[in-house]
VOGU-3710 file (C-alpha; in Angstrom, 3 decimals, decimal comma):
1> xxxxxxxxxx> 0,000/0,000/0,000  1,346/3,345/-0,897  2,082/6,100/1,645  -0,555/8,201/0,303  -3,128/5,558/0,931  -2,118/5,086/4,516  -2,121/8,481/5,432  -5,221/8,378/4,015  -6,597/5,455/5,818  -5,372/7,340/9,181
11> xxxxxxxxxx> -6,869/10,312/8,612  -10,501/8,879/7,681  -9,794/6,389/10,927  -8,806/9,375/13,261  -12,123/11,526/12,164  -14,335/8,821/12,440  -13,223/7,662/15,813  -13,202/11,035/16,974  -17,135/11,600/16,326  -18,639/9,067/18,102
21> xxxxxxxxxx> -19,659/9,293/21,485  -22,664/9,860/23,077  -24,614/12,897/24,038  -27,287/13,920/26,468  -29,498/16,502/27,001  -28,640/19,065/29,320  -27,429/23,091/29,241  -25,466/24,258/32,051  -24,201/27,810/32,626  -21,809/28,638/35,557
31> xxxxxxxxxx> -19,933/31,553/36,511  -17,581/31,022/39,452  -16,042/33,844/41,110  -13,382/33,005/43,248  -13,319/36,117/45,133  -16,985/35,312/46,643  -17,570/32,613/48,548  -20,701/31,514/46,416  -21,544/31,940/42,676  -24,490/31,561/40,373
41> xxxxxxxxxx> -25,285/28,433/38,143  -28,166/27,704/35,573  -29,252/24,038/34,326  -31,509/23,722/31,718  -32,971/20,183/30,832  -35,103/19,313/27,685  -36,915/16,554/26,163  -39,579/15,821/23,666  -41,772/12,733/23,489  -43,923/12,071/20,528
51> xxxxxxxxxx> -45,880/9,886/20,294  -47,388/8,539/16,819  -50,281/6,888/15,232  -50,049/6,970/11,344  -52,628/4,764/11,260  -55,563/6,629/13,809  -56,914/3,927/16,423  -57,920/4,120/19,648  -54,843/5,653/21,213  -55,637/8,455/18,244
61> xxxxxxxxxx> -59,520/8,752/19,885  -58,335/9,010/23,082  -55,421/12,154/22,590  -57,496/13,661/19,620  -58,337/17,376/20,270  -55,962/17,230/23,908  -53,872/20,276/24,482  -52,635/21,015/28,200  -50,004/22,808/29,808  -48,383/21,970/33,133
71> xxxxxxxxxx> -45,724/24,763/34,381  -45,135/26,339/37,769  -41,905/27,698/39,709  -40,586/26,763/43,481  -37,875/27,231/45,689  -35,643/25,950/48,520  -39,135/26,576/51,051  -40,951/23,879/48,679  -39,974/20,152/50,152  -39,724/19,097/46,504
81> xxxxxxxxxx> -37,222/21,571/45,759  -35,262/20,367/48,782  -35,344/16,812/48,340  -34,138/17,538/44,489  -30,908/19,863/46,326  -30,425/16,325/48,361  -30,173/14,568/45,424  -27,728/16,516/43,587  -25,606/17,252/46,611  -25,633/13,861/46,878
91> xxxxxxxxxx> -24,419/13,485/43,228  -21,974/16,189/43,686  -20,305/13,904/46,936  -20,375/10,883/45,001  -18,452/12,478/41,632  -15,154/13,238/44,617  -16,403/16,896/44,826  -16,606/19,275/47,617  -18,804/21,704/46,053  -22,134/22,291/47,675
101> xxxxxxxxxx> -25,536/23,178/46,398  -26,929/25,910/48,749  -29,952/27,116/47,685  -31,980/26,158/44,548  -34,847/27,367/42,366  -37,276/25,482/40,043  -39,320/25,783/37,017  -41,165/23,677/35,085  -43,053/23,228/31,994  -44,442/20,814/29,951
111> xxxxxxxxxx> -46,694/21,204/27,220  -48,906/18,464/25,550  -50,582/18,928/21,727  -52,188/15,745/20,066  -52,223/16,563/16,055  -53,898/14,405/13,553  -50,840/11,878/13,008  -48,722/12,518/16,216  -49,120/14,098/19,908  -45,674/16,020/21,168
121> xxxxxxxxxx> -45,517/16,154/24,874  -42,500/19,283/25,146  -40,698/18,903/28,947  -38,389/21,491/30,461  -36,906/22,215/33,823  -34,691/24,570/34,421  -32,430/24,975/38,057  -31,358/27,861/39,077  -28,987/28,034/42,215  -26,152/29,158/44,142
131> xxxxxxxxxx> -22,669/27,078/44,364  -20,383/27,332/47,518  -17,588/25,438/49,093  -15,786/25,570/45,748  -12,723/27,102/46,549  -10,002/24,548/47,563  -7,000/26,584/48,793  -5,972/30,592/48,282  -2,845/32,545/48,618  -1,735/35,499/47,750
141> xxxxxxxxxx> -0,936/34,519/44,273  -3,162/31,383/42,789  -6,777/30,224/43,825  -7,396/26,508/43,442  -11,350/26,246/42,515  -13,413/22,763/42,478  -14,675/22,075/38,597  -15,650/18,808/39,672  -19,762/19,528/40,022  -20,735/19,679/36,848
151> xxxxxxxxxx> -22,487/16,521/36,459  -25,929/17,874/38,207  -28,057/14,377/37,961  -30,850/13,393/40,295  -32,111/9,119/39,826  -35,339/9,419/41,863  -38,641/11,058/41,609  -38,449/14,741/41,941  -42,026/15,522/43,027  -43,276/19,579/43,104
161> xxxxxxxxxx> -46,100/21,288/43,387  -47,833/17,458/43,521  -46,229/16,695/39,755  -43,186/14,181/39,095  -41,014/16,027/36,977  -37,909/13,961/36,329  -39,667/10,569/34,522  -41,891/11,449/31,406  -44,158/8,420/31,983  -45,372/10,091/35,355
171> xxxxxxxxxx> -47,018/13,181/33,853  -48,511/11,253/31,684  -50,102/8,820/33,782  -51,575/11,634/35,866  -52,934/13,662/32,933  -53,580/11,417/30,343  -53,961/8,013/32,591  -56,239/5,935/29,696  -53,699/7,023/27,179  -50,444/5,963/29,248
181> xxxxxxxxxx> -52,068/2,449/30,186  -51,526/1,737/26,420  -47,362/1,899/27,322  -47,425/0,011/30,583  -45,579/-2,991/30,263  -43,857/-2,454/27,494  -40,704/-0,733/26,027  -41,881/2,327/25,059  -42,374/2,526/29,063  -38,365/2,232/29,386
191> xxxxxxxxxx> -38,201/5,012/27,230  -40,487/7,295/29,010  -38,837/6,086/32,269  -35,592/7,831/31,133  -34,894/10,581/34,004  -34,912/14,217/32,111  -32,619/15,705/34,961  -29,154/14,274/33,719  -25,525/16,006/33,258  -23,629/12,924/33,342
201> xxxxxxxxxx> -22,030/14,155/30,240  -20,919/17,999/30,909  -18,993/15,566/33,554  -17,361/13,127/31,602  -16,153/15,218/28,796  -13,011/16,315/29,940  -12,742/19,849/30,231  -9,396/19,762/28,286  -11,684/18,906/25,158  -13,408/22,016/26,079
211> xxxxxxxxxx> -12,877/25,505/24,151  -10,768/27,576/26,351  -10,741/31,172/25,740  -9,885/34,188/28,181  -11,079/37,829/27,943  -7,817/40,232/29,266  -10,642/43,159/29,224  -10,718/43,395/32,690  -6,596/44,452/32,923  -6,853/47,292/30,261
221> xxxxxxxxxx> -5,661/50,689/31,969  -8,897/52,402/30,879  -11,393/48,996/31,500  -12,970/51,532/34,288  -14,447/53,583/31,495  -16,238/51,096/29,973  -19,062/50,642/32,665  -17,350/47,016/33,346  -18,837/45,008/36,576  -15,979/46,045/39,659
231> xxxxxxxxxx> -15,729/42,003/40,342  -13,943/41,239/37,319  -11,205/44,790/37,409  -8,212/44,028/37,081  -8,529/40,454/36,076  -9,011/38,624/33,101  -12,485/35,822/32,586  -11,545/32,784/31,963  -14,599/30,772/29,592  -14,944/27,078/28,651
241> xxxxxxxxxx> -17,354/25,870/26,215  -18,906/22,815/25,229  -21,479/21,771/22,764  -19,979/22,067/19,504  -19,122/19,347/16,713  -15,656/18,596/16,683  -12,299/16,291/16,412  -11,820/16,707/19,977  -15,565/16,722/21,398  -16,959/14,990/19,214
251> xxxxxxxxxx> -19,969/14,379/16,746  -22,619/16,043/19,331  -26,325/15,128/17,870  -29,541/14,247/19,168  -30,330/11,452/21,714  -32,984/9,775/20,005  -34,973/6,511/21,794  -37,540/4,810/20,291  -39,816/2,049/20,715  -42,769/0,801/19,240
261> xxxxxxxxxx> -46,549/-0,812/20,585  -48,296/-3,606/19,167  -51,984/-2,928/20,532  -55,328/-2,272/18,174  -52,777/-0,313/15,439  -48,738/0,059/15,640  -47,716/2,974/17,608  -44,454/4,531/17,696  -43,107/6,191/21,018  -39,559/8,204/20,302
271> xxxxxxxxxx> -37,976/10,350/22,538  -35,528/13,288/21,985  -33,160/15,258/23,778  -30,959/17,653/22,249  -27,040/17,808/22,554  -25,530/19,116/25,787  -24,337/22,225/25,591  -22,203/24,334/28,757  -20,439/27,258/29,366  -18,601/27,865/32,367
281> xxxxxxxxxx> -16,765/31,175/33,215  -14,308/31,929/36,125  -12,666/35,271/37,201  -9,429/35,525/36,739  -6,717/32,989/34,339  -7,683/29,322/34,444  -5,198/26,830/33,997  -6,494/22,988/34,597  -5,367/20,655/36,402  -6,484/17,209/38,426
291> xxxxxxxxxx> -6,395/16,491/42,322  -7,595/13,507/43,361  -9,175/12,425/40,391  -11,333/15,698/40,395  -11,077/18,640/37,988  -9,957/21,662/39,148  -8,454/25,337/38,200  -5,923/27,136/39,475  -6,699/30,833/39,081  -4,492/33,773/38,592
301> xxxxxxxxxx> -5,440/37,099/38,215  -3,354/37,839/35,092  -2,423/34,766/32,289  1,408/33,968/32,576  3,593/36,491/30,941  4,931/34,339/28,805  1,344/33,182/27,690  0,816/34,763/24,296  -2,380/33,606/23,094  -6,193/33,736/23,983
311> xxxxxxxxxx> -7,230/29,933/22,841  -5,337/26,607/24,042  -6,033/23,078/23,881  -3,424/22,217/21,333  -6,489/23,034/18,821  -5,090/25,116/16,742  -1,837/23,418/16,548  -3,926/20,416/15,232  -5,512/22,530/12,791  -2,294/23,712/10,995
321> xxxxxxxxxx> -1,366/20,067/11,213  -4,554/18,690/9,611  -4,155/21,415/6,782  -0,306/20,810/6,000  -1,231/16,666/5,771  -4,102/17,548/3,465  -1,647/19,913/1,638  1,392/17,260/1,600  -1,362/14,657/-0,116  -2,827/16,872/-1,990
331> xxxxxxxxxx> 0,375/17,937/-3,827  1,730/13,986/-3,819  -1,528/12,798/-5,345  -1,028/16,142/-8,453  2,833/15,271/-8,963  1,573/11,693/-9,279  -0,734/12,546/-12,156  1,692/14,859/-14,144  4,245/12,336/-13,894  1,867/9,177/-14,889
341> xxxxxxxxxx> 1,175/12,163/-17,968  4,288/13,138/-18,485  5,241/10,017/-19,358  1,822/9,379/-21,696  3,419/12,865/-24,030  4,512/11,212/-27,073  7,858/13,178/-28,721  9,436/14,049/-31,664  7,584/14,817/-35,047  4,000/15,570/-34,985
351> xxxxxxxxxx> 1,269/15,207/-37,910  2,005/13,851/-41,461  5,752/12,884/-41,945  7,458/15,132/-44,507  8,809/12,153/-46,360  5,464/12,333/-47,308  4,899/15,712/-48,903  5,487/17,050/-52,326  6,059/20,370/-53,731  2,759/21,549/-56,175
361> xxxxxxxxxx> 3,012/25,270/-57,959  0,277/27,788/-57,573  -0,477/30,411/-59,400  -0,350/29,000/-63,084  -3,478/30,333/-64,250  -3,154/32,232/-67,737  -1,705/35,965/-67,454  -0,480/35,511/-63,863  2,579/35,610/-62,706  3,970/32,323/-61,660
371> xxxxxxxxxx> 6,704/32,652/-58,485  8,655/30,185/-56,516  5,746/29,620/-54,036  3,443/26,615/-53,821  1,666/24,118/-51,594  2,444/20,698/-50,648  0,400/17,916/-50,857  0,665/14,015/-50,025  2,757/12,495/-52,613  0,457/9,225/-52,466
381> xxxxxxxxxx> -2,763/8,249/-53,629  -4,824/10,304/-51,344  -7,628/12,280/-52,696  -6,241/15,760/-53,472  -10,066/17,504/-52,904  -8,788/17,234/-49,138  -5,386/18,786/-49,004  -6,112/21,153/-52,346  -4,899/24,777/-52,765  -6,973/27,659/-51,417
391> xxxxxxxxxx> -6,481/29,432/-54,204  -7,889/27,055/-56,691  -11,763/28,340/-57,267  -12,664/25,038/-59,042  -13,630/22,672/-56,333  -14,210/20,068/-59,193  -11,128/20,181/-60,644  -8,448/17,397/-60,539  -4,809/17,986/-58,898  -2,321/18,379/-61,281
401> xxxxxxxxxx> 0,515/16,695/-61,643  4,036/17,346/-59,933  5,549/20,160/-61,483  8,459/19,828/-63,759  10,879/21,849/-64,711  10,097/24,057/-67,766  11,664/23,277/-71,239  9,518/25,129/-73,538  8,859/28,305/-74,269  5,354/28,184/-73,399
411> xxxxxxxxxx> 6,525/26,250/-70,142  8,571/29,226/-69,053  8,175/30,651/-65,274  7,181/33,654/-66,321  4,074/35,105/-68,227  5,910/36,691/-71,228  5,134/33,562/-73,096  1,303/33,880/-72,814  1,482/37,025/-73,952  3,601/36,375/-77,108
421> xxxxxxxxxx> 0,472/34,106/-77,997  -1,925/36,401/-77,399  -0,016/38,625/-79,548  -0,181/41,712/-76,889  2,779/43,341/-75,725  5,015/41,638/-72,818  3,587/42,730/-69,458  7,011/43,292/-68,280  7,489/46,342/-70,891  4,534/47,469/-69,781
431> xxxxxxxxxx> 5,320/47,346/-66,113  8,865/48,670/-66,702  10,082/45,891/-64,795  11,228/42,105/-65,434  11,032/39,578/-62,818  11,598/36,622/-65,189  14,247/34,014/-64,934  16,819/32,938/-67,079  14,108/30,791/-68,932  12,591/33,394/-70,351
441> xxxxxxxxxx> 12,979/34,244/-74,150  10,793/36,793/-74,711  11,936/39,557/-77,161  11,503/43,071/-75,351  14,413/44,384/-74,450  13,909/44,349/-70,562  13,249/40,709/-70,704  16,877/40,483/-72,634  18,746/42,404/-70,085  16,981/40,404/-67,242
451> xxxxx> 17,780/37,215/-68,745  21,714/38,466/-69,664  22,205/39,551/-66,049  21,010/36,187/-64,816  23,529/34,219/-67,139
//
């Protein structure tokens, strides 16, 4: 195998293993200050069930015409809301964090509309709380912070406002009940049984595979002027982000479930949840790092002098790479080519072989004047009507044969013969000039002198 091929083969291997990977559906949005002893976070969680009937029946008669909507808000005061902060704490704990949940917010909808071939049931929750307990250690010069709590995931009913919000299959069974009996028992129940609140994944993809950038606004001389927040003067933001397709993330699509029901008519239960998506900011410059098998930063107020650039991760560096391989290939496969070409270019003479051409006269028409000029044609059989002079109006007439050298007087190269039968007077007196050769015998006394200075 050539070397083109492989590097080929490794570069189709290398993208294709670097897309897969599974996604879930969660949005988180952080932004730790290390200065403060708490910060702000946002989780947003999404899913959409639909469920289909191509075919009408009685799962059709029973959601035709239903439209509801199911939404209301709660905080830490609500035991719902508190037992939910439990279970993520708990989460938190169990992931090797020491970050703590302190107070929490909730709100909720979901939305049901039944349509002629299909009913969409739309779920969202979104959290909205305060982190503490995230700083690890601080001295005067670096501030380790705990990255360790992203994966905000709760396994057990989450029950507010008298609604069970984290398993699909629960609203349903408490607002459409004769509709949901048709998916008890089978597997489109496992796939309404998924729980919606799940970050598992803004966990497990590393935060080195996230897009690092860093905003120095904040340690401009005249960043005062700008109306900018007093937290973040004189330091830079740190951002990470997540979410997008690429070599080092990652295909991110859709998580897509589906199952189907065998009852009076085949129905089709699918569930969706879009890609995870997070961003997650700190104050001051973030450079990663691990403790105990926990993510963490260690955050500076400035980037390291010798720190010349706002994005890291090697990406980049990998693009240039990429590029120059493609390049390097691309220019081995095109010398290749012209080589395999080059070689195809036939040489030497091109066309009909001049061994194969012979001299024919022009001009020999009666009164003209007959000069060393002609045409050549193929000096074998081939039909003349092809190759014949352009100056020949007769397109019927035959070639004639190869000219000879003149013997006669009326054979001479020059028109002074013609006219000597014509009985007019030599066109070259006429003309006061001779261009006859040393054939000519014409009588006028140009023609003489012409032919004596050619002798």
């Amino acid at each position: 195998m050539s070397r083109v091929a492989v590097l080929t083969v490794l570069l189709a291997s290398l993208i294709v293993i670097s897309s897969t990977g599974s996604v879930f559906g969660a949005q988180m949005d952080a932004r730790i200050n290390p200065n403060n002893e708490t910060s702000p976070f946002k989780m947003n969680y999404q899913k959409t069930v639909f469920i289909e009937y191509p075919n009408g029946g009685q799962l059709f008669d029973v959601l035709r015409g239903q439209e509801w909507t199911v939404e209301g808000t709660a905080d830490s005061s609500d035991p719902g809301v508190r037992n939910l902060m439990k279970q993520l704490n708990d989460k938190i704990k169990a992931d090797g964090s020491q970050a703590h949940i302190s107070d929490l917010n909730v709100s909720y909808d979901i939305h049901l509309k039944a349509r002629n071939i299909n009913t969409s049931v739309d779920y969202r929750v979104i959290l909205e709380g305060t982190l503490s307990n995230y700083v690890i250690t601080k001295d005067s010069q670096k501030t380790l912070i705990d990255l360790g709590w992203r994966g905000l995931t709760a396994t057990d009913e989450v029950v507010i406002d008298g609604h069970e919000l984290n398993f699909p299959i629960n609203i349903l069974l408490e607002m459409e009940p004769e509709a949901a009996d048709f998916f008890v028992g089978t597997e489109a129940e496992d796939v309404l049984h998924r729980n919606l609140i799940d970050a598992n994944f803004i966990l497990e993809q590393p935060l080195t595979n996230w897009h690092f950038l860093f905003d120095p606004t904040g340690i401009n001389v005249d960043a005062g002027t700008f109306g900018l927040s007093e937290e973040i003067s004189g330091y830079v933001v740190s951002s990470w982000t997540m979410g997008e397709s690429s070599l080092r993330e990652g295909r991110q699509v859709e998580r897509v479930f589906e199952a189907e029901v065998m009852a009076d008519q085949l129905y089709v239960v699918r569930s969706v949840q879009s890609s995870d998506q997070g961003n997650l900011y700190a104050i001051g410059f973030g450079a990663l790092d691990v403790f105990d098998g926990v993510e963490i930063a260690g955050v500076t107020p400035t980037p390291p002098e010798d720190y010349a650039t706002t994005s890291t991760g090697d990406f980049p560096v990998m693009i240039i790479y990429g590029m120059a391989a493609i390049a390097a290939i691309a220019g081995g496969a095109f010398f290749m080519f012209s080589n395999r070409a080059l070689k195809n270019t036939k040489e030497g003479q091109q066309g009909i072989d001049p061994s194969r051409l012979v001299g024919y006269q022009t001009s020999s028409s009666s009164g003209g004047y007959q000069t060393n000029r002609g045409e050549a044609q193929l000096a074998d059989e081939s039909n003349y009507q092809q190759t014949r002079s352009v100056y020949d109006d007769s397109s019927n007439s035959t070639p004639p044969p190869q000219a000879a050298t003149p013997t006669t007087e009326e054979e001479a190269a020059c028109g002074c013969a013609a006219s000597a039968e014509m009985g007019s007077e030599c066109d070259c007196a006429m003309q006061g000039a001779c261009l006859c050769d040393a054939t000519c015998h014409c009588s006028a006394d140009i023609c003489k002198e012409q032919v004596n200075s050619m002798s």
